[in-house]
LUMZAKOL-838426 format. One record per residue: y, z, x of N, C-alpha, C in turn. Coordinates in steps of 0.05 Angstrom, whole numbers, plus 5000, padded with zeros to 4 digits. Layout:
N
YZXYZXYZX...
END
This chain:
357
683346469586681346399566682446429538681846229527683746309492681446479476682646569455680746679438678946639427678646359414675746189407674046269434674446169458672746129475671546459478673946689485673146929485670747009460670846899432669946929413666746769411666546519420664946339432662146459454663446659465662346839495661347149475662247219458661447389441658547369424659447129412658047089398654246979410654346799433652646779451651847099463652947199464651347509481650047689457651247629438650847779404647647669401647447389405645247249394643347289408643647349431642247479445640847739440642347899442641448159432639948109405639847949390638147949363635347929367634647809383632447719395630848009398632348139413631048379421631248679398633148639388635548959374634348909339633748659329634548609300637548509304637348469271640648229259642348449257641448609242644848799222646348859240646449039259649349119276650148889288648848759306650448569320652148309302650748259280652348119244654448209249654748469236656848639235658448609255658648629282659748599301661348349307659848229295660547839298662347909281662247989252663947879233667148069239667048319249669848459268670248319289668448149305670447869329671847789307670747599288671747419279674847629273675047779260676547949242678648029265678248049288680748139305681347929330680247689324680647479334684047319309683047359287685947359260687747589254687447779270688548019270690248009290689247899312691647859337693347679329692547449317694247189308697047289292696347439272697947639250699647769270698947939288700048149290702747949309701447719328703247639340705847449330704147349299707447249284708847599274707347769268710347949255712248109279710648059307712348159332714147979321714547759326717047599322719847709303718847899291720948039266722648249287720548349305722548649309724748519328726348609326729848689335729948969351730548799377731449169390733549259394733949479371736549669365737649799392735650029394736950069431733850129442733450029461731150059475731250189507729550449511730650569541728750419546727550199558725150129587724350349600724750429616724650569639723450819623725850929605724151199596721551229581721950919568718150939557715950859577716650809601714950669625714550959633716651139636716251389650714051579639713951639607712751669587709751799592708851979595705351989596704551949566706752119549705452039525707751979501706851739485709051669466708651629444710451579422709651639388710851409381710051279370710451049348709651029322711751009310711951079270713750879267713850779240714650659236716250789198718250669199719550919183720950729157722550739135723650609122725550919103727750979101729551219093728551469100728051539115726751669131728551979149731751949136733352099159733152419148732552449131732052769120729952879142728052679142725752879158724952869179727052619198726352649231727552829244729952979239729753249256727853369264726453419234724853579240721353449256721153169244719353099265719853059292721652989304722853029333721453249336722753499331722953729344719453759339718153799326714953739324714653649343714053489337712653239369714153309394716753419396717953389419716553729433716353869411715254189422712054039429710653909417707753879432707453739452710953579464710153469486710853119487710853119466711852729470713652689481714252499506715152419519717152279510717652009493718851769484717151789456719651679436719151599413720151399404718451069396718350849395719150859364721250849352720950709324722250549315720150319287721050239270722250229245724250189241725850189221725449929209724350039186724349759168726149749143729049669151730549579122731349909121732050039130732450349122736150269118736750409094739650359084742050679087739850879103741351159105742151229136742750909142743851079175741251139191740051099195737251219208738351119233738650849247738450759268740650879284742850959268745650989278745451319291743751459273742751679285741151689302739751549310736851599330739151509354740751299358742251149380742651299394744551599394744951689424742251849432740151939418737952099423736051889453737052019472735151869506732351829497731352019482728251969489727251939457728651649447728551519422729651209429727651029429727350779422727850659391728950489389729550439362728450049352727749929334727849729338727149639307729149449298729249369274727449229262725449289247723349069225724048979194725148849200726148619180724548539161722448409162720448369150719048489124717448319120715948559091713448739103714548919101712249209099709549149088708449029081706848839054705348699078706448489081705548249100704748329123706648649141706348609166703648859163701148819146698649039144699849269139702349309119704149569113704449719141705849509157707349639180705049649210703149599210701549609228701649419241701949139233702149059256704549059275707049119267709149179287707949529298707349599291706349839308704149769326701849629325700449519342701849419366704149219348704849059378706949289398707849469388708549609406707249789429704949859413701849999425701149789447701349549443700449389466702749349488705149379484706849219499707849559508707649789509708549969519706350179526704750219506701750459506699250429526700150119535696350189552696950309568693850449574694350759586695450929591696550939565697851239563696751399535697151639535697051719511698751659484697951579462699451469444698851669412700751719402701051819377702351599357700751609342701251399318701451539292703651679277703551769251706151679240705151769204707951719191709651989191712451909185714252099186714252429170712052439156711452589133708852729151707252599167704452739184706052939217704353179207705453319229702653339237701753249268699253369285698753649299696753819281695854029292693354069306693754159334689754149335689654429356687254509362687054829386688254799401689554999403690755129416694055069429695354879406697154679407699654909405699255119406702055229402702555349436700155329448700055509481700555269497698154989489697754839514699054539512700454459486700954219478699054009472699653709484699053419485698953519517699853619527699053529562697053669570696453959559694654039557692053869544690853829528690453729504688753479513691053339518689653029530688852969565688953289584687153309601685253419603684553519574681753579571680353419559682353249551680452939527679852789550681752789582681452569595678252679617678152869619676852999639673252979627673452949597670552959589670352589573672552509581671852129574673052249539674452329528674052269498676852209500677251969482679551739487680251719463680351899444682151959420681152199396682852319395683152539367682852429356680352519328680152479298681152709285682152739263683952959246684452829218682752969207683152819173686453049170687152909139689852929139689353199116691153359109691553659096693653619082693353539048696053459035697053789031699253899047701454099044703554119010704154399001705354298978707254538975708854658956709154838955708455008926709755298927708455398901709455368874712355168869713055018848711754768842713854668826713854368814714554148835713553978844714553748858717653738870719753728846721653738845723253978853722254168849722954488856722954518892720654338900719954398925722054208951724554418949726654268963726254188996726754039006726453999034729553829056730454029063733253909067732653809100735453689111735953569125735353849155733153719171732453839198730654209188730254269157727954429156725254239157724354549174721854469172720054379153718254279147716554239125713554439117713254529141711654799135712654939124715955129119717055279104717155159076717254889062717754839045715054849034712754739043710154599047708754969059708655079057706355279067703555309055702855079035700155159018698854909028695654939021692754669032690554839004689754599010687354708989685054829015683354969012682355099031678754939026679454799007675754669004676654408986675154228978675453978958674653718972675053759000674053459013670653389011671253159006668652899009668352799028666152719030666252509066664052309058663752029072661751889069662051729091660251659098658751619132659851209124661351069146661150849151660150699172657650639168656750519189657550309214658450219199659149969224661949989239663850179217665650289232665150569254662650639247662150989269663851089251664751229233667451299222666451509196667251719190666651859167669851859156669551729131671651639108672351979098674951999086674052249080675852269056677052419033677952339002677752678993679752718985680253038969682953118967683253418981684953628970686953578943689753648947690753708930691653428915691153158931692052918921689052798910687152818907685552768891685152988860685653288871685253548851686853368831689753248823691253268812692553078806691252828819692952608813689952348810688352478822686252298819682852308806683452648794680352768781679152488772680952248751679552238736678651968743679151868768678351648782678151758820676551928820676151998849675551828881674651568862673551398877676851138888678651218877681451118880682551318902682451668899683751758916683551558949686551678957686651568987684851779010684651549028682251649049684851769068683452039067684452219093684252199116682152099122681352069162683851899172684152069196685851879214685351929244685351749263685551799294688051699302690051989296693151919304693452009336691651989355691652049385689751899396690851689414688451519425690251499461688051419474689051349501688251099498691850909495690550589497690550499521688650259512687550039526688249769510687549529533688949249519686249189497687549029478685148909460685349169445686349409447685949559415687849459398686749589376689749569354687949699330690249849311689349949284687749759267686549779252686149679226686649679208686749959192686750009171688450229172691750209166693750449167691950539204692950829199691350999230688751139229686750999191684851119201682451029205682850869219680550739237680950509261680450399288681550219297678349999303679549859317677149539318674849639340674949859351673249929370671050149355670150139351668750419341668650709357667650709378667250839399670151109385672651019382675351049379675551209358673551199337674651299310673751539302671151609311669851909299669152099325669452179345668952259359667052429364668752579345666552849342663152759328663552549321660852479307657852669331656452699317654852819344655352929359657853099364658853239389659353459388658353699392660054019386661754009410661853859425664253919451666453799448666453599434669053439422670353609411673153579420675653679400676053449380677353689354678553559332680853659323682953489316685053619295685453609269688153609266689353609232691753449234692453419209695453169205696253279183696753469183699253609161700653439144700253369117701353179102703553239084706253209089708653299069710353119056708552939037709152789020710352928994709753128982710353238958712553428958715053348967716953458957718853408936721153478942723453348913723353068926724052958942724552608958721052438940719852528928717852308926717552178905719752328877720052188853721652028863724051968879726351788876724051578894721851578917720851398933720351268917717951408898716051268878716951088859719951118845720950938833721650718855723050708872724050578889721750368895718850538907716850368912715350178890715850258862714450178842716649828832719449798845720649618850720849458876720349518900718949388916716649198917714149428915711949288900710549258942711249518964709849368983708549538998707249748977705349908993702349768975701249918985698149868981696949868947695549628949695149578912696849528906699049418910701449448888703049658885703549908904704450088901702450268885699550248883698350368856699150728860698850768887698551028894701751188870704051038888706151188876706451128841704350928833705050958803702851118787702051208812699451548802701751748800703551788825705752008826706951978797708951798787710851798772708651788743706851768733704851728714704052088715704252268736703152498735704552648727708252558722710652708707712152908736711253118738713453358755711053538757708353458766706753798766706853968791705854138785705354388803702354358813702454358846700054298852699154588860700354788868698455018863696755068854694155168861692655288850690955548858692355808846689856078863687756048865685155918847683655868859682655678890684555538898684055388923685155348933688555428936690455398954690755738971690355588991691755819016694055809028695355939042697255919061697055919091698955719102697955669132699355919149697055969166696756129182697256069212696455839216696255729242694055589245693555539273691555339282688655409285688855689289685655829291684855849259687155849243685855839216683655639212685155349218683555129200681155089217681155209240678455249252676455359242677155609231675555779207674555619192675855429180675755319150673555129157673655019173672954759186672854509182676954489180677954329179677754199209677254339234677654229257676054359271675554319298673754449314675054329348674654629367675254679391673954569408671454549402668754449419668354609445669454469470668854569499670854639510673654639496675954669503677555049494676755159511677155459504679455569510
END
């Protein structure tokens, strides 16, 4: 059946329900067919871009659970994301390299449980990288567990230092909840931007040990199920004076796919609803965190770099907030803490355990 027709069959059962339900949600609903009926179309011209560098088959078939990121100069800090993701349990790691000019590919090559595959393309065009990550989510992820972050997001959630992702996602599978929500925690350290060194295979928590411990917003989106969410230290300091610009934190970087998903918007939100807030209404739902370590010495040289590109979001607006903010110090004693661990941000309530003890 092609997609009109699938879309065609939608729309007839929609009109239906109006009859009985009211217009607004099922509207709404119609106008996301329409929207991922052109979303598949997209995603299936920028598959056409990727190039496979070295691909194991077999080991991502073997896989219960696998990570796909998609990366662009990126070799400073996958040691240390490997070893992350590989201590919570990921099985295979799927990435894209887009245009990366530091060796990246040449390094991942002999690593067995690293897929590699070249995106050519503009970052810009392909939904800033989503849709070659989608199409890999479809052609390797259904049903399995899938992790979707950038190279800079490290995932924390209960009890992740005892029980992992295998732990983890048979307690997500056992009560039906088919993806982690985890707004993101911009990390910093107790210098200047520039001061805050981060070398090749350290960690980024040693460099990065501070969060603001309060400052988030949230606002309820309906038709997505989804609570948007906007703060810590990247609004305190780079965005007071236009708050309504800071970037949205929420993300569901852990889903168990199925066919017909795909992201939307970056990882924080996808076309299903059901998918995106979990915890909405639920004290039994687990939740995590996504550790954000954007702000080290590497983000003045990006930000110039990106402000000549021109192919992140707005126009690059974000990184011409960075380089417009000079070299500050995001510290602050009144609202920065230091990480503790995972029962911390529980406290805080950044995250919550629910039924999972």
């Amino acid at each position: 059946m092609t997609p009109s027709a699938r879309l065609g069959q939608r729309i007839a059962r929609w009109s239906r329900h109006v009859v009985h339900h009211g217009l607004r949600r099922p509207m709404q609903r119609l106008g996301h067919a329409k929207d991922d009926v052109v979303r598949a179309r997209r995603i299936r011209r920028s598959a056409a871009q990727l190039v496979p560098r070295r691909v194991h088959e077999a080991a991502i078939a073997e896989a219960a659970c696998i990570l796909v990121c998609c990366v662009r100069n990126e070799r400073v800090r996958m040691p240390a994301f490997l070893e992350h993701y590989r201590r919570l349990g990921v099985g295979h790691f799927l990435v894209l390299d887009n245009q990366s000019t530091d060796g990246l590919a040449d390094w991942l090559a002999p690593q067995p449980d690293c897929s590699c595959w070249l995106a050519d393309g503009s970052y810009k065009a392909s939904a800033f990288g989503m849709d070659w990550c989608n199409e890999l989510l479809a052609r390797h992820g259904v049903g399995k567990w899938c992790v979707t972050v950038d190279p800079d997001e490290f995932l924390v959630f209960p009890h992740c230092d005892e029980r992992g992702l295998r732990g983890l996602t048979r307690f997500l599978d056992g009560r039906g909840q088919p993806s982690l929500y985890a707004p993101m925690i911009d990390a910093y350290g107790r210098g200047r931007v520039s001061e805050t060194a981060l070398s090749a295979g350290q960690s980024p928590f040693e460099a990065c040990p501070y969060f603001d411990r309060f400052n988030l917003a949230q606002h309820f989106d309906e038709s997505r199920r989804n609570w948007w969410v906007q703060g810590g230290a990247r609004l305190r300091r780079f965005n007071a004076a236009q708050p309504r610009l800071a970037p949205a934190l929420n993300k569901v970087p852990l889903v168990r796919w199925e066919r017909g998903l795909h992201y939307v918007s970056s990882m924080h939100h996808l076309n299903r609803p059901r998918y995106n807030c979990t915890v909405l209404n639920d004290p039994q739902a687990v939740s995590g965190v996504l550790f954000h370590f954007k702000y080290v010495n590497l983000l003045i040289g990006k930000a110039r770099e990106e402000m000549v590109r021109r192919e992140h979001y707005a126009h690059s607006r974000e990184y011409r907030t960075y380089l417009d903010a000079g070299d500050p110090e995001l510290f602050d004693p009144e609202v920065s803490v230091r990480y503790r661990g995972p029962a911390q941000l529980a406290e805080l309530g950044f995250m919550q355990a629910g039924g999972w003890f």
